[in-house]
C-alpha positions in Angstrom: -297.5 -47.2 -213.1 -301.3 -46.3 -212.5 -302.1 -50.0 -214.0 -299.7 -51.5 -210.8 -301.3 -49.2 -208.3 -298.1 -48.5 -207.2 -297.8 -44.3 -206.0 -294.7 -42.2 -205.7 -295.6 -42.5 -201.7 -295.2 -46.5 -202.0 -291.9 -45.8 -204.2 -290.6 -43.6 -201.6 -291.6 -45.7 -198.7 -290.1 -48.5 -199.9 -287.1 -47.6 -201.4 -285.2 -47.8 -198.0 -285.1 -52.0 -199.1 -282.3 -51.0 -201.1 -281.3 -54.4 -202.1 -284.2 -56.4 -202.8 -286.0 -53.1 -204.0 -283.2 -52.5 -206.2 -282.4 -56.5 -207.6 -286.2 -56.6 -208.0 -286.3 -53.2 -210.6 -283.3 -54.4 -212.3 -284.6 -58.0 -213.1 -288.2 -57.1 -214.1 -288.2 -53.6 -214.8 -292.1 -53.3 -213.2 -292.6 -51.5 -210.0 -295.2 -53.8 -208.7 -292.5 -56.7 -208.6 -290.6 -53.7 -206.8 -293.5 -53.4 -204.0 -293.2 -57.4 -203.6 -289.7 -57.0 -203.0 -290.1 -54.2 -200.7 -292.6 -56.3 -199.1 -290.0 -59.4 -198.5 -287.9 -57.4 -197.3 -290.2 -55.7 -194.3 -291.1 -59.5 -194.0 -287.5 -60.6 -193.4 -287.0 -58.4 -190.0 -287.0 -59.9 -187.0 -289.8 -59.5 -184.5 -289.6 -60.2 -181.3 -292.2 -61.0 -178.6 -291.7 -58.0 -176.2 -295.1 -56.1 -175.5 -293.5 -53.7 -172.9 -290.1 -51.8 -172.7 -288.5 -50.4 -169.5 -285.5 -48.0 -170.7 -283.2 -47.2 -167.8 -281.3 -44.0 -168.2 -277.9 -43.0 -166.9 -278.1 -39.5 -167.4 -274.4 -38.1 -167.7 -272.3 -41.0 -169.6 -271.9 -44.0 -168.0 -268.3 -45.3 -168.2 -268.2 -48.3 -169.8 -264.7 -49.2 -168.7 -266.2 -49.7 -165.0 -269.0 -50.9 -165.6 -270.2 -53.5 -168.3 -266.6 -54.2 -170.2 -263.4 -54.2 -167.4 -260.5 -53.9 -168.5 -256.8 -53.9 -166.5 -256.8 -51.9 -163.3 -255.7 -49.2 -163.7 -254.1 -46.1 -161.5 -255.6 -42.4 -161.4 -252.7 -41.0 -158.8 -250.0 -42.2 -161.3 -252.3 -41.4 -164.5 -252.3 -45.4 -165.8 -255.4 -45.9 -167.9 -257.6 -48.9 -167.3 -260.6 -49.4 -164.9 -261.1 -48.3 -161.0 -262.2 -51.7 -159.7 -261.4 -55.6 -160.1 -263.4 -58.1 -162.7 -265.8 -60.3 -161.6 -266.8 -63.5 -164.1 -270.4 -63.9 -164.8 -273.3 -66.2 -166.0 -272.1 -65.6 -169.2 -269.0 -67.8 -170.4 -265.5 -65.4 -171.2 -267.7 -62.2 -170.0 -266.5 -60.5 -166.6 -268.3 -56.8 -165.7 -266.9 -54.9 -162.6 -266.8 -56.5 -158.7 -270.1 -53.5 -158.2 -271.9 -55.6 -160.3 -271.6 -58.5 -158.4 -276.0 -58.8 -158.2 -276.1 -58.6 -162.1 -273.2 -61.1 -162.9 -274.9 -64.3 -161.5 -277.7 -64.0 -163.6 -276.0 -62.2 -166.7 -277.3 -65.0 -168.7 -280.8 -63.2 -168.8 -279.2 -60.2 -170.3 -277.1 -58.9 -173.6 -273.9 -56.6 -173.6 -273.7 -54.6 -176.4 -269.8 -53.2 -176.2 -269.7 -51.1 -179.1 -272.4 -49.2 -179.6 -270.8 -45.4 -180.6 -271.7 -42.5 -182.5 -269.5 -39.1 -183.2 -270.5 -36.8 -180.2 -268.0 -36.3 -177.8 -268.7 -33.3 -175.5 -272.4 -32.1 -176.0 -274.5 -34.0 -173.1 -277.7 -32.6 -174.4 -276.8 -33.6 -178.1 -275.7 -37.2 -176.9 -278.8 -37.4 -175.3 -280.6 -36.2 -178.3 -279.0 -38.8 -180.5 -280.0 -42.0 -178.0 -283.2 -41.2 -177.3 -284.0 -40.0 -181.1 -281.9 -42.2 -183.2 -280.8 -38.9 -185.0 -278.9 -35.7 -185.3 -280.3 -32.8 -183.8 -281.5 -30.7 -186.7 -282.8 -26.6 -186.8 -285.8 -27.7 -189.6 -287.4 -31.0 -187.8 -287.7 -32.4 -184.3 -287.9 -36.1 -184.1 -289.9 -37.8 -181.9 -288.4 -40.4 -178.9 -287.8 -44.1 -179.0 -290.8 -43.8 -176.6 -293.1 -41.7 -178.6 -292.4 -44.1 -181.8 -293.5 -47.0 -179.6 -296.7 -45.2 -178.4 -297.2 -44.1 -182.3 -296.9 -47.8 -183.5 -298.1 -49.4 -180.1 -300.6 -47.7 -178.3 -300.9 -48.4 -174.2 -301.7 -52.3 -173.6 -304.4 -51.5 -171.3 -307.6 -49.3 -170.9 -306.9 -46.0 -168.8 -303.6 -45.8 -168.7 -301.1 -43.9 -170.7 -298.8 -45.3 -173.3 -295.4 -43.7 -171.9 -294.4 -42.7 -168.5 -291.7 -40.8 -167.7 -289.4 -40.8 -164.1 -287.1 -38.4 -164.9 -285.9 -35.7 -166.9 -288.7 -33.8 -169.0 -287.1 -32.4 -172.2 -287.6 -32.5 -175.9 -285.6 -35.3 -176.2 -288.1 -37.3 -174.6 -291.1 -36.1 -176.8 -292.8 -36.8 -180.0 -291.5 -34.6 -181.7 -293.6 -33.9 -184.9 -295.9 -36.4 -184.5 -297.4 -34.4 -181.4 -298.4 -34.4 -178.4 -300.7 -37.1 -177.9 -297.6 -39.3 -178.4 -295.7 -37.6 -175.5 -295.2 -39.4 -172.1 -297.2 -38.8 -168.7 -294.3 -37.3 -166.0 -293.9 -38.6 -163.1 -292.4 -36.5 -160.2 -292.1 -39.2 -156.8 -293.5 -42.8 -156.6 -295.6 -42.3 -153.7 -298.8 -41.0 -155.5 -299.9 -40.5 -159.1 -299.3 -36.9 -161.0 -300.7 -34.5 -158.6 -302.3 -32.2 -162.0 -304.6 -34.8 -162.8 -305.7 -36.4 -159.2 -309.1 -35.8 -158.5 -309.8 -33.3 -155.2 -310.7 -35.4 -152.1 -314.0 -33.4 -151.5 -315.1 -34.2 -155.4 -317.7 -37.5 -155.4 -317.8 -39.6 -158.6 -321.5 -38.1 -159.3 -320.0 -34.6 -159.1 -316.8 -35.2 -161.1 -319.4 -37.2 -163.4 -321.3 -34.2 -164.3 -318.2 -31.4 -164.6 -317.0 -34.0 -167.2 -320.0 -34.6 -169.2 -320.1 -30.4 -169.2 -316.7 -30.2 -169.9 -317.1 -32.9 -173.0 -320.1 -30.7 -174.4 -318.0 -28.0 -175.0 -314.9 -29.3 -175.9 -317.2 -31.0 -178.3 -318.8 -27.3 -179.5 -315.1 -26.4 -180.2 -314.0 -29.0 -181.9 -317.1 -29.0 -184.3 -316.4 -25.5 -185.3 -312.2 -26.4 -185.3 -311.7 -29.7 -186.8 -308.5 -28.4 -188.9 -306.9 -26.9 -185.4 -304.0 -29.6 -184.4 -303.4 -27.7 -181.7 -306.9 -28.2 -180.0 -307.1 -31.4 -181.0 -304.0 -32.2 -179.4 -305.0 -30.7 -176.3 -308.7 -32.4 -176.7 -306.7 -36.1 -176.6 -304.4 -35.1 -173.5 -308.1 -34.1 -171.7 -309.5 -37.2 -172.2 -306.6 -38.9 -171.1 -305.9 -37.3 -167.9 -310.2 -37.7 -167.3 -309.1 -41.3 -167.7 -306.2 -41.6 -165.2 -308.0 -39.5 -162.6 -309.9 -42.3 -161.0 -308.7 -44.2 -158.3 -307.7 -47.6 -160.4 -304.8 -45.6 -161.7 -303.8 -44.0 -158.2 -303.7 -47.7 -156.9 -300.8 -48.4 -159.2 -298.7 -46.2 -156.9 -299.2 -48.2 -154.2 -296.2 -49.6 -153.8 -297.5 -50.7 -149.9 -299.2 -53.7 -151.5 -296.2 -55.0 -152.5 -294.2 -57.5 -150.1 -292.3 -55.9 -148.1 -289.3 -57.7 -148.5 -289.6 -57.2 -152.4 -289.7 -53.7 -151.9 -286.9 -53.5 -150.0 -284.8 -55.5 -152.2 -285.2 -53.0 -154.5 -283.0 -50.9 -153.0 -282.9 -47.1 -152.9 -286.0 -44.3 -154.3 -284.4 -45.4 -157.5 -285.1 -48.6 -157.0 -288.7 -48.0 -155.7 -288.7 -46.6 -159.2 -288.2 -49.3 -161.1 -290.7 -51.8 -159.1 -293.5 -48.5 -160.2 -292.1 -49.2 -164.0 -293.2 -53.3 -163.2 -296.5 -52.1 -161.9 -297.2 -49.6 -164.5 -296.5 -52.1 -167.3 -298.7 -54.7 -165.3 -301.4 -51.9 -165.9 -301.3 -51.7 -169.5 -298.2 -49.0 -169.9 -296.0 -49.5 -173.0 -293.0 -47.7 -172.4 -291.6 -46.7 -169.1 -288.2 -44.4 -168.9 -286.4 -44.7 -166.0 -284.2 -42.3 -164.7 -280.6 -42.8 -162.5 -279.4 -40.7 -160.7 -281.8 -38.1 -160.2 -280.2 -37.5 -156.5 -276.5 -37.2 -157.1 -275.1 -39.8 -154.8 -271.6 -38.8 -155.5 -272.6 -34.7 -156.5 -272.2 -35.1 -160.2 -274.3 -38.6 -161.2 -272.9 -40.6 -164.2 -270.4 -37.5 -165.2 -267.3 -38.6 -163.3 -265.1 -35.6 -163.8 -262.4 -34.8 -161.4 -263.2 -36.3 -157.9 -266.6 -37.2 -157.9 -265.4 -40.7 -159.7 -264.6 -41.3 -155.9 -267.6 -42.5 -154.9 -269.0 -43.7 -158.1 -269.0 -47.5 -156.8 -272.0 -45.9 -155.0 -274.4 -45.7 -158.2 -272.9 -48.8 -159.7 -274.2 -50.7 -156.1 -277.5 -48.9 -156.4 -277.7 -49.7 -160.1 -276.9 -53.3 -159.7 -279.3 -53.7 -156.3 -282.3 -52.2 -158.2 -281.9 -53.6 -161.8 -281.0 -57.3 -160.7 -284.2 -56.9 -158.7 -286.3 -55.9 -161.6 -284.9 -59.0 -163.4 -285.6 -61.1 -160.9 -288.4 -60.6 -159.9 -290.3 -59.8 -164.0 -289.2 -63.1 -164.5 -291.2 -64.4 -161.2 -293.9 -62.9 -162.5 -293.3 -64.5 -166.0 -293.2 -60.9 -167.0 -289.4 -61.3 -168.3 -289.8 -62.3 -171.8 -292.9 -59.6 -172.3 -290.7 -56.8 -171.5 -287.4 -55.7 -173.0 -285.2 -54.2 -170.3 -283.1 -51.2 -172.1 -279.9 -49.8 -170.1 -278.5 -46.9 -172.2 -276.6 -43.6 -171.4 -275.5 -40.8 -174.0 -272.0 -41.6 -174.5 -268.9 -43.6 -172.4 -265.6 -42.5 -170.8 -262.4 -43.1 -171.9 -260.1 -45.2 -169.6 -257.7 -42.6 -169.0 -258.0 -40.1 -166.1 -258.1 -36.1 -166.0 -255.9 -33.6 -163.8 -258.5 -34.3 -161.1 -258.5 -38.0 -161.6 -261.8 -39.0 -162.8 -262.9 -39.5 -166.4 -263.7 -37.1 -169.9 -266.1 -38.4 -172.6 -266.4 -40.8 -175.2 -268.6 -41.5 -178.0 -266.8 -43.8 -180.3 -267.2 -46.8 -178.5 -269.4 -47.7 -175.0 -271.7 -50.2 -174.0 -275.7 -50.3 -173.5 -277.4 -53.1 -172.4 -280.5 -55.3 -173.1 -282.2 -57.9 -170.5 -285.2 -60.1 -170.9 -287.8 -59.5 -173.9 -287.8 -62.7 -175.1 -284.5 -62.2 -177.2 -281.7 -64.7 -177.5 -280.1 -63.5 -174.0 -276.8 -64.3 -172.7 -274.7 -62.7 -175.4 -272.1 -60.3 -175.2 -272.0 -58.5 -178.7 -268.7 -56.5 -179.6 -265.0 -56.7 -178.8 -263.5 -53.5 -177.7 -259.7 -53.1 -178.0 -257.3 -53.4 -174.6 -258.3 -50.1 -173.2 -261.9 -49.8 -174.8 -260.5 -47.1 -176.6 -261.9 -48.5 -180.7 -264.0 -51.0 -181.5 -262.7 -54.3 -182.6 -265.2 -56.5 -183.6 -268.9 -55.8 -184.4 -270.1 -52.0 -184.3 -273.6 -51.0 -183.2 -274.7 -47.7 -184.6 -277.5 -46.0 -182.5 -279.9 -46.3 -185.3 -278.8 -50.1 -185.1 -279.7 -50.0 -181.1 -283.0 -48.4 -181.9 -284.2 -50.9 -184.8 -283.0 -53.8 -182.3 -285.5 -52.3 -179.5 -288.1 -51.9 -182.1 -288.0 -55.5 -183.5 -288.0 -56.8 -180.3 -291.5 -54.9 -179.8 -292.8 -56.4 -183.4 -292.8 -52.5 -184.9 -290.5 -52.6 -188.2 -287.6 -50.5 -188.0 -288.1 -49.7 -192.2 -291.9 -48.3 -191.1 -292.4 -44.5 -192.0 -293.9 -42.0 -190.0 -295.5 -38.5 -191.2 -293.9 -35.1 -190.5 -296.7 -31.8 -190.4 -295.4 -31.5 -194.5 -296.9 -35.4 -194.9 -292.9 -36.0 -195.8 -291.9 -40.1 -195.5 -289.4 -40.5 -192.3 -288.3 -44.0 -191.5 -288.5 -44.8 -188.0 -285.0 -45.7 -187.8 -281.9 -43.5 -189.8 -281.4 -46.6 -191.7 -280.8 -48.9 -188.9 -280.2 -52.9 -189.0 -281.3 -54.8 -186.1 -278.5 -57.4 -184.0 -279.5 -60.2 -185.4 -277.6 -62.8 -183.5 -280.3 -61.3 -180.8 -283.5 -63.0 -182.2 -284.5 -66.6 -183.3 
């Protein structure tokens, strides 16, 4: 072994290429043929061309069965199961998606449906969650860090003063790095009028003055770390400073001028959320990685995405506002020939069943929904999965969520078979064992 240079780490790591790993110990019986092996394999995922991701969020279960795979109409006062509006056809040969949609459809060609994505949580919104934006099981011995946090781990920001991972939403644990700390976690945005009010620089402050507090500031952190270099906690905290020192000038605040922008791009944006996601083009124009992107942070029907009882009246109202704002961002990242540099992510925690409830709106469902991906340079203008008549089981073509997330990371070139360190210096693969969709690359 020692002769091959080959380590029990190198084992580890690359025993997740189970078949080549395995073909190649059986055949030779040498663990460096193993390493090549493992090697082919890491070689032999995709990679995509994406440099920036924008993940739209639609906090509270997004009903697939009215949104992104129709079904027959069906009837909540007489308790028939099927969807609340009419189909529409689209861009995409054989594909309809609901008549709220109707901004989306004519240029569905530029996007992927993935039908049947599922997993096994059914009524835990803050578990769902979990398991979308981590890939994994929520655990009482580990927290694992975000799709976003991964990205900024394996990605870094694209530009100079800028963060890695912005946030317009909801701040939780489910967002964060998890264990590989903090200076992997996002910057949170609050409105997209001005930058984060914590780290803007007081008005009556000149550049000389706010020159020398930092130069003071970077003597003593500097004292600190000198006599602390084994203290994550400070070093943590030392990385976050020189961030925020970074993004408290006034090239960052500029990004939030969303005034420079035409005014008839703004406004076909749509709503705040809208104005939201034409920050997420500037920010990545910036150098920003990885943007989340949260809808609906004001309710527009009282309850968001989580169409119990009557609220799933007026839930045509966020599927307008969704289509108004995203078909903009489309639009207008491809303009900018921004479209195939940034993979567009639409994904919610779980989907609805297409029955209705005593009140007449929807309950949960985990085991089969659809996400959705748009530009980022993948083979777009594919619908991926059948569900059955009622989207109640998959028919054709599963996508675990550990298969969403390695598709997302292969389309940013970051290999979904890569480990990452927990505080014990223990191997964890990016993804739980996830395969990218293939049909999605070249």
């Amino acid at each position: 072994m020692n002769s091959n240079q080959y380590t029990r780490r190198d084992f580890l790591s690359h025993a997740g290429a189970a078949g080549l790993t395995a073909s190649a110990l059986s055949v030779t019986g040498n663990y460096a043929s193993a390493k090549e092996a493992a090697a082919a394999a890491a070689e032999a995922m995709p990679k995509g061309k994406a440099e920036h991701c924008i993940f739209i969020w639609l906090g509270g279960g997004a009903g697939q069965v009215d949104t992104w795979d129709p079904k027959r109409k069906g009837d909540p006062q007489n308790k028939k199961p099927g969807s609340l509006y009419d189909s529409i056809d689209t861009a995409i040969p054989g594909t309809q998606v609901c008549q709220h949609l109707s901004r989306c459809a004519p240029i569905l060609d530029r996007f992927n449906l993935v039908r049947t994505v599922h997993h096994d949580v059914i009524d835990e919104h803050a578990a769902a969650t979990n398991r979308v934006h981590t890939g994994r099981e929520t655990t009482g011995t580990i927290v694992y860090p975000s799709v976003g946090s991964i990205v900024t781990k394996q990605r870094g920001a694209a530009g100079d003063g800028v963060p890695a991972y912005v946030l317009m939403g909801y701040p939780n644990v489910t967002r964060g790095p998890g264990f590989l700390g903090t200076q992997y976690g996002y910057l949170y945005l609050t409105e997209t009028k001005a930058g984060p009010k914590g780290i803007s620089r007081p008005k009556e402050y000149s550049t000389e003055r706010n020159q020398r507090r930092e130069k003071l500031l970077q003597s003593v952190r500097a004292g600190y770390l000198d006599r602390n270099r084994a203290d994550k906690l400070v070093n943590d905290y030392d990385a976050a400073v020189e961030q925020a020192q970074a993004m408290a000038g006034p090239e960052f605040a500029r990004i939030f001028e969303l005034d420079r922008e035409p005014a008839d791009l703004r406004n076909s944006y749509g709503s705040e959320f809208g104005q939201r996601c034409l920050l997420a083009r500037r920010l990545l124009e910036s150098g920003v990685r990885f943007v989340e992107v949260s809808h609906n942070l004001n309710f527009l029907n009282g309850a968001g995405w989580d169409v119990h009882f009557k609220t799933i009246e007026d839930q045509y109202k966020l599927i307008e506002e969704l289509d108004i704002a995203l078909s903009s961002l489309v639009k207008d990242l491809e303009a900018k020939k921004m479209l195939d540099k940034t993979l567009i992510v639409v994904g919610t925690e779980f989907g609805r069943p297409s029955g209705f409830d005593s009140g007449g709106g929807r309950a949960h469902q985990g085991k089969a929904f659809s996400m959705i991906f748009a530009g980022g340079g993948l083979n777009n203008g594919i619908t991926i999965g059948e569900t059955d008549e009622l989207c109640q089981n998959i028919v054709s073509r599963p996508v675990s969520i550990p298969d969403f997330h390695a598709t997302i990371h292969c389309a940013l070139g970051i290999n979904p078979h890569d480990e990452l360190y927990d505080p014990d210096n223990r191997p964890v693969p990016i993804t739980d064992g996830g395969e990218p969709i293939r049909e999605l690359f070249s």
